[in-house]
C-alpha positions as CSV (number, residue, x, y, z in Angstrom):
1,X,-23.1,-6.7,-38.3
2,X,-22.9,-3.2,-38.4
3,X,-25.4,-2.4,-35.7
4,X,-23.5,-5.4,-33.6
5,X,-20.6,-3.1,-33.8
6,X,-21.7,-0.3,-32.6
7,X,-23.9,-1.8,-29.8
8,X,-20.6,-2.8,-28.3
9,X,-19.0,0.2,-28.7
10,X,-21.9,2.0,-26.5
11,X,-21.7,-1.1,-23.8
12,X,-17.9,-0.7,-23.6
13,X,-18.4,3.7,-23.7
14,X,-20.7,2.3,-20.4
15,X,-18.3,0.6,-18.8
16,X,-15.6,3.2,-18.8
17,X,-17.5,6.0,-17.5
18,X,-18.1,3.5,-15.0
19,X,-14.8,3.4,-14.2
20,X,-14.6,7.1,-14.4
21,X,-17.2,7.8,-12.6
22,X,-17.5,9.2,-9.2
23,X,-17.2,6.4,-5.7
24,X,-18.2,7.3,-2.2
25,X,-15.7,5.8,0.2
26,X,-17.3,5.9,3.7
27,X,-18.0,9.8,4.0
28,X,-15.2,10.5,0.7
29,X,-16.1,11.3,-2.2
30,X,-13.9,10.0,-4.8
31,X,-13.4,11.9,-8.5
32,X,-13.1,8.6,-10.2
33,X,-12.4,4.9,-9.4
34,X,-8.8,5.2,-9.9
35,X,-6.1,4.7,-6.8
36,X,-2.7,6.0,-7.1
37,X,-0.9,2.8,-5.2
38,X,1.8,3.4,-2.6
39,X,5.3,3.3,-4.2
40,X,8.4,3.0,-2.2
41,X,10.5,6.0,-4.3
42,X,13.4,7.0,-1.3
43,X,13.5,10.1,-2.2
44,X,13.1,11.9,1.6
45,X,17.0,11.6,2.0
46,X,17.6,14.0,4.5
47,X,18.6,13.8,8.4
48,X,15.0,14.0,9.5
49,X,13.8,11.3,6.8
50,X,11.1,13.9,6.0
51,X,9.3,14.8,2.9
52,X,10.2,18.1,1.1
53,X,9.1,20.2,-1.7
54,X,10.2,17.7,-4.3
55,X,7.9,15.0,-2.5
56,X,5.0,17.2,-2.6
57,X,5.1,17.9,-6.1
58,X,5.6,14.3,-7.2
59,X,2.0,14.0,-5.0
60,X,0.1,16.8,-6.7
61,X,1.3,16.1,-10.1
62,X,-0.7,13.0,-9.4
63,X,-4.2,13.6,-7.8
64,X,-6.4,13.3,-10.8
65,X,-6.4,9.8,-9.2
66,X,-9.4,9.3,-7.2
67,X,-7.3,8.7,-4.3
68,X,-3.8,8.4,-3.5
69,X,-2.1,6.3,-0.7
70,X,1.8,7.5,-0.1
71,X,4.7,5.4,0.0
72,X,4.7,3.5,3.2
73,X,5.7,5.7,6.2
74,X,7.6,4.0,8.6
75,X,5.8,4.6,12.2
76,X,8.7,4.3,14.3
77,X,12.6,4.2,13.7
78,X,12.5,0.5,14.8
79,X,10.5,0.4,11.6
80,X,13.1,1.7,9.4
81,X,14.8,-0.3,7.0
82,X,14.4,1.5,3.6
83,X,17.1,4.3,3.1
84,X,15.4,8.0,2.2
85,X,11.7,6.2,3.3
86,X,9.8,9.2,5.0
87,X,8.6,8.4,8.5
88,X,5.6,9.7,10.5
89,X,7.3,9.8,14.0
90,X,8.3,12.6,14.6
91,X,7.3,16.6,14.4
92,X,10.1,17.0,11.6
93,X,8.6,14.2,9.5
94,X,5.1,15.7,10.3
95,X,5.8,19.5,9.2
96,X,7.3,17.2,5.9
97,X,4.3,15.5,5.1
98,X,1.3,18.5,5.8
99,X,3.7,19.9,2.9
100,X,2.1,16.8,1.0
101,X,-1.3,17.0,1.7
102,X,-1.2,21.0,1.6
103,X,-0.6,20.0,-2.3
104,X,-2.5,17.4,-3.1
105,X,-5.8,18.9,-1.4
106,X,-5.0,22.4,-3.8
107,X,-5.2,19.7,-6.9
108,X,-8.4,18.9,-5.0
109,X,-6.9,15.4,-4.2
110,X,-7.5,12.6,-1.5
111,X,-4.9,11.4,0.1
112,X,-4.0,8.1,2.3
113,X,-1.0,7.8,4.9
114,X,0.0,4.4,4.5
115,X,1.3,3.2,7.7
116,X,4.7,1.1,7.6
117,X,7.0,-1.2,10.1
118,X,9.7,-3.6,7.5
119,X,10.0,-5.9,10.6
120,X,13.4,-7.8,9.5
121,X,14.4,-6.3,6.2
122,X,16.5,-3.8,7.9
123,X,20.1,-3.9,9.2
124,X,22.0,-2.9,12.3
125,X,23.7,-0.2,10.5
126,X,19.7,1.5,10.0
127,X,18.1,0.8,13.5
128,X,18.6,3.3,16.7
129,X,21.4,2.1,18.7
130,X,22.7,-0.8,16.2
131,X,20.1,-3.0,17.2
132,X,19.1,-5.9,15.5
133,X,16.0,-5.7,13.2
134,X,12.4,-7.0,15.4
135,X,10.5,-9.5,13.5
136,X,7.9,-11.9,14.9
137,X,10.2,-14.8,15.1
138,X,14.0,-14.5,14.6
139,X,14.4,-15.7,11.0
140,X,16.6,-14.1,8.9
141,X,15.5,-13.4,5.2
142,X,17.2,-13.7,1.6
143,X,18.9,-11.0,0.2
144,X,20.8,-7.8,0.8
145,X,19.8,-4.4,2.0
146,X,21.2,-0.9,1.1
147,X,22.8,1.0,4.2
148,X,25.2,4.1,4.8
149,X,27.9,1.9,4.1
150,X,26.8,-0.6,1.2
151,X,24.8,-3.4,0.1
152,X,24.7,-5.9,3.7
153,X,23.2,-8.9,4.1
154,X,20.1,-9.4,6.1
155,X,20.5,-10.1,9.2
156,X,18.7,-12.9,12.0
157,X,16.2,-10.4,13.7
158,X,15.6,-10.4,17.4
159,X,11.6,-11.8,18.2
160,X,9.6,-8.8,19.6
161,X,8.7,-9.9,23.3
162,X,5.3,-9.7,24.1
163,X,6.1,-5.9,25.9
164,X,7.3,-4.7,22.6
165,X,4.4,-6.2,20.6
166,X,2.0,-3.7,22.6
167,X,4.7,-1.1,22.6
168,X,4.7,-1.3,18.6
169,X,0.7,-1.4,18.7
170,X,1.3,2.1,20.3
171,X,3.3,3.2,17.6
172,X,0.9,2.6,15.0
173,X,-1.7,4.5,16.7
174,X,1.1,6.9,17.2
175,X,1.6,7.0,13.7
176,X,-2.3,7.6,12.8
177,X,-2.6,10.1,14.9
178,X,0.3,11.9,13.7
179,X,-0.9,11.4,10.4
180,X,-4.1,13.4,11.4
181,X,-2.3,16.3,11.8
182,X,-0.7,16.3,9.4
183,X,-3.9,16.8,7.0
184,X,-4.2,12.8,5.6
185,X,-7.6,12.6,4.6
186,X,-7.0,8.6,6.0
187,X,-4.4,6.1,6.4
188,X,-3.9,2.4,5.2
189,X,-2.6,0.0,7.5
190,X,0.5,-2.3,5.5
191,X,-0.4,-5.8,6.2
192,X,1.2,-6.9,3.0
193,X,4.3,-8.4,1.4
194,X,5.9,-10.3,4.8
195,X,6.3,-7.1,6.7
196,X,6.0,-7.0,10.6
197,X,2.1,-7.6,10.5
198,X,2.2,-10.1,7.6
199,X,5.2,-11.8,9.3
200,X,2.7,-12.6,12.4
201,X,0.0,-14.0,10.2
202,X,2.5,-16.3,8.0
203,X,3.3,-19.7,9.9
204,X,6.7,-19.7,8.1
205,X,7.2,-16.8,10.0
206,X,5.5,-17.4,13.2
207,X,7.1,-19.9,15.5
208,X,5.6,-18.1,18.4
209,X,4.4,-20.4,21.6
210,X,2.9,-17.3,23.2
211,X,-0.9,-15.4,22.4
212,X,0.5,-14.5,19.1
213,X,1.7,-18.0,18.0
214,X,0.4,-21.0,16.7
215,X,-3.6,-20.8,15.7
216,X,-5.0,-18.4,13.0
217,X,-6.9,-16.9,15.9
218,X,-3.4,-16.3,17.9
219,X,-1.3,-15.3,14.2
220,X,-4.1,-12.3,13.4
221,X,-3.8,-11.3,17.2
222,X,-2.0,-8.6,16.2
223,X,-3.2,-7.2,13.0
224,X,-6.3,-6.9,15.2
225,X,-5.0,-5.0,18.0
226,X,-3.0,-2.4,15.5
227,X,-6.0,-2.3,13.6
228,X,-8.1,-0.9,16.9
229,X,-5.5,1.2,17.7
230,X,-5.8,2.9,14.4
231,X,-9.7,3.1,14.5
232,X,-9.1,4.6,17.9
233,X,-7.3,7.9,16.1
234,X,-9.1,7.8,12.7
235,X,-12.8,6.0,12.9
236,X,-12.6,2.9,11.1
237,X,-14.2,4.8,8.2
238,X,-11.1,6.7,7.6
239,X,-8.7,3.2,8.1
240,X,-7.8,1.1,5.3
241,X,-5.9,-2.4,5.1
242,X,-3.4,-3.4,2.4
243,X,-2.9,-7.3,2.7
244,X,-1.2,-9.8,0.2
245,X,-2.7,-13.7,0.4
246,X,-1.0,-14.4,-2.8
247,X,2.5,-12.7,-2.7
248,X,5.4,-15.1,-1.1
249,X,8.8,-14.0,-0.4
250,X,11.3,-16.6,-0.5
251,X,11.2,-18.9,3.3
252,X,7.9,-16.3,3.7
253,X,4.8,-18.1,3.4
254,X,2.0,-20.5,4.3
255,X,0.9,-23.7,4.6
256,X,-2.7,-22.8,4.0
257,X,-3.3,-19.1,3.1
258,X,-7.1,-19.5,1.8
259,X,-7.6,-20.1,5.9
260,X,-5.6,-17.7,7.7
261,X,-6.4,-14.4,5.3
262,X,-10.1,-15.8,4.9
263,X,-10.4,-15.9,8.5
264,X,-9.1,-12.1,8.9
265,X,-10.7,-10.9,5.8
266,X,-14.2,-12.5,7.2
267,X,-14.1,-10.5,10.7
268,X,-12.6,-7.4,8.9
269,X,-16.4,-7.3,7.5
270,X,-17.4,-6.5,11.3
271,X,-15.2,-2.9,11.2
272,X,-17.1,-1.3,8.5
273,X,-13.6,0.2,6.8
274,X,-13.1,2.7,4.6
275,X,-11.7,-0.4,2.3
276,X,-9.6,-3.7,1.8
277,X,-6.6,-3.5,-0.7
278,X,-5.6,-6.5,-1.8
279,X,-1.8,-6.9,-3.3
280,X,-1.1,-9.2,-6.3
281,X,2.4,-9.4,-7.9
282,X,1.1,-10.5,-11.3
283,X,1.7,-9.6,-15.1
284,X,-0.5,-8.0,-17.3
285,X,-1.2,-11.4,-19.2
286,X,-2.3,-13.1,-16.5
287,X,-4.8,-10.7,-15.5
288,X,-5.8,-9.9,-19.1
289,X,-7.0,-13.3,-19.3
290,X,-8.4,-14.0,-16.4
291,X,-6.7,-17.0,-15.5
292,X,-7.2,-19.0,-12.1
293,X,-3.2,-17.5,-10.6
294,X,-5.8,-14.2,-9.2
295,X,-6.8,-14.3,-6.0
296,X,-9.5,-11.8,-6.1
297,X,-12.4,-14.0,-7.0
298,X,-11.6,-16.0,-3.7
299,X,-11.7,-12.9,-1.9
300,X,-14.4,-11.0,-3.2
301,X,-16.8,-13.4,-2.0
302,X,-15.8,-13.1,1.4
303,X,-15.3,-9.5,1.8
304,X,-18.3,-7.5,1.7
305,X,-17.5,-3.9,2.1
306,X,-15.0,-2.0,-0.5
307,X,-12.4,-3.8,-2.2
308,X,-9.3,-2.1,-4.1
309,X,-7.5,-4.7,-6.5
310,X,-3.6,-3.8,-7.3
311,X,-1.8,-5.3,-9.8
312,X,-1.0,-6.2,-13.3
313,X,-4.2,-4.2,-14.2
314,X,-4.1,-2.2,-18.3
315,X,-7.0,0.3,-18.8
316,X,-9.3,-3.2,-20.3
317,X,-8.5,-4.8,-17.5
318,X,-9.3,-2.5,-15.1
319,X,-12.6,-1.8,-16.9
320,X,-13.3,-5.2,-16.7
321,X,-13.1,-5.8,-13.0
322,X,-15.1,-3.1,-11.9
323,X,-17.8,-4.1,-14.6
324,X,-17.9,-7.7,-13.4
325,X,-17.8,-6.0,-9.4
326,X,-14.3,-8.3,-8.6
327,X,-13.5,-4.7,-7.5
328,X,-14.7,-1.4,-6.5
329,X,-11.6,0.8,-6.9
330,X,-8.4,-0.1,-8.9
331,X,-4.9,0.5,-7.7
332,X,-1.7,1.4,-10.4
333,X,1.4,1.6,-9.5
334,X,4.2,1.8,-12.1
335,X,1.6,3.4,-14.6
336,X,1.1,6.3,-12.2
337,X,4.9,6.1,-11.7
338,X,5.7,7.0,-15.5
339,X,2.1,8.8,-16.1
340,X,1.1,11.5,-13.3
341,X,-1.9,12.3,-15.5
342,X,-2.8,8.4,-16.4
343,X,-6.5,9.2,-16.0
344,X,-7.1,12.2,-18.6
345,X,-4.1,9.5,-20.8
346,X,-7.1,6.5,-20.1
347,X,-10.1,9.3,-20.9
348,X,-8.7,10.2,-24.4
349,X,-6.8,6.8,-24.8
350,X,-3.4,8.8,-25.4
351,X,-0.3,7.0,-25.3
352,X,1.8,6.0,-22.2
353,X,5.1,7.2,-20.5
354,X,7.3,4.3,-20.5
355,X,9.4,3.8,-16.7
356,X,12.6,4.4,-16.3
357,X,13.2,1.1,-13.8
358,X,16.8,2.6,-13.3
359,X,15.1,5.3,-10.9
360,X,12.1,4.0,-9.0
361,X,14.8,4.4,-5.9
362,X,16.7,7.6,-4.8
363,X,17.8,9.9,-7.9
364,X,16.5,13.0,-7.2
365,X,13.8,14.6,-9.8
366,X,15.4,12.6,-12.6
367,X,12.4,10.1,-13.1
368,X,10.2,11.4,-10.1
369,X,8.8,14.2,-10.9
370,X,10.0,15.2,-15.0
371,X,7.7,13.0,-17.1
372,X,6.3,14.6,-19.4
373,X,2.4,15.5,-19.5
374,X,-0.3,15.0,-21.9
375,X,0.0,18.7,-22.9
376,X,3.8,18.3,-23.4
């Protein structure tokens, strides 16, 4: 019994430094398997929607992660729709973000620009000339969003016309190449959580009749082309894709999901990314226990190149994916939000920061960049 014990303790000493150890993504070496996952925080509230000092520190605090992919950066003002969201549009925003990178990279950090257009869940009130919000079809959500002058609700968005889808194609690769210079060592496409790419693959949200409407061929039309456009900037082994099969907004979703995203996950095999990130809004419990509400089984057969999971995941969990191969690299959101040093906390199994939920948005340093380290 006693030699039982300790023979699992060496198999589970195994599977940590597995998770600890080092990953090579495309030509990137990664310190560990751990991914810092992009957090909307709204803290860039300035004229120029540009990140600052205080952005780059929050960053640097956290680059033991093996890599990090920002906040998503709007590409465009059309894609606004977040107040204090940094952009990537323009030389302002640019100069805000090589700040970024300047700090991660002296932490000896990799980086990710993730690349960002809300589609409809913005307001008048936040786009250039009080225009309506573009979607893919002109469907309003649920719920309110925050502008200069309160709370509004949503909005019905105008459908892009066919001019505009290209135009916004140009933004993206735009927005890549912007992020180049800015020093990214990469940049992740959002395809996720009903945004302006997801919206065109959902058939809830397509009602198109044009070549971006009706089959699963014509709905990933445009994830494609945005996705050559960024390839054509960065190589497609410096271009990732974040994409969320499982995750349905309210009046967002599909009839037949296992389909549409196994159809696009299946080509994205023939670009040779740097990875696929899948999105799951699940609890801890359900991912403890491996119950059938994950999508990443379904997925992980399909896709053969590298796969980051997101999502409910504890330090067991984690090591438990990787060990099995459901993933390659894990992605944590809130526990990086409360823990900028969560890996050396996982090495020594220290104790956690708790979140302060009252100031994941706007706030200033308060919650953003004051929790306390290990060594504190």
């Amino acid at each position: 019994m006693i030699f039982g014990v300790k023979h699992i303790k060496q198999d589970h000493k195994f599977i940590m430094e597995e998770l600890f150890q080092t990953y090579q993504l495309s030509d990137i070496l990664l310190k560990n398997r751990f991914v810092m996952a992009p957090l909307t925080r709204r803290r860039s509230e300035n004229e120029h929607l540009a990140a600052d000092e205080m952005v780059a520190q929050y960053y640097a605090q956290r680059a033991s992660a093996g890599l990090i992919i920002s906040e998503g950066s709007q590409i465009s003002p059309e894609g606004y729709g977040y107040t204090g969201s940094p952009g990537c549009y323009s030389e302002e925003q640019i100069a805000g973000w090589k700040k970024v990178t300047k700090a991660v990279h002296e932490k000896e950090g990799k980086i990710f620009l993730q690349l960002w257009h809300v589609g409809p869940f913005s307001h008048p009130l936040l786009q250039p000339g009080g225009q309506l919000p573009l979607a893919a079809s002109a469907i309003k959500p649920e719920g309110e969003v925050l502008t200069q002058e309160g709370h509004k609700t949503y909005v019905t968005p105008r459908a892009l016309t066919e001019d505009e889808i290209y135009q916004t194609v140009e933004d993206f690769g735009q927005a890549a190449s912007n992020a180049k210079e800015a020093g990214f060592d990469g940049v992740e496409i959002h395809g996720a959580h009903a945004y302006i790419i997801d919206q065109f693959i959902r058939d809830s949200t397509n009602q198109r009749t044009d070549d971006f409407g009706g089959s699963v061929e014509n709905r990933a039309r445009f994830l494609f082309l945005v996705l050559e456009k960024v390839i054509e900037a960065w190589g497609a082994g410096k271009t990732g894709i974040r994409l969320s099969p499982g995750i349905v907004k309210p009046g967002f979703d599909d009839s037949n999901p296992e389909k549409v995203y196994g159809h696009i996950i299946e080509r994205l095999n023939d670009f040779n990314l740097a990875y696929l990130h899948l999105s799951e809004m699940i609890s801890e419990d359900v991912r403890s226990n491996q119950t059938e509400s994950s999508i990443l089984p379904f997925y992980r057969k399909i896709y053969k190149g590298t796969l980051i999971s997101c999502g409910g995941y504890t330090k067991q969990s984690a090591i438990q994916a990787v060990e099995n191969g459901d993933a390659d690299l894990i992605a944590f959101g809130k526990l990086f939000i409360s823990n900028p040093d969560l890996v050396e906390r996982y090495k020594v199994n220290a104790s956690l920061n708790i979140p302060d939920k009252s100031t994941f948005y706007h706030g200033g340093s308060k919650g953003y960049t004051d929790y306390p380290f290990l060594e504190q």
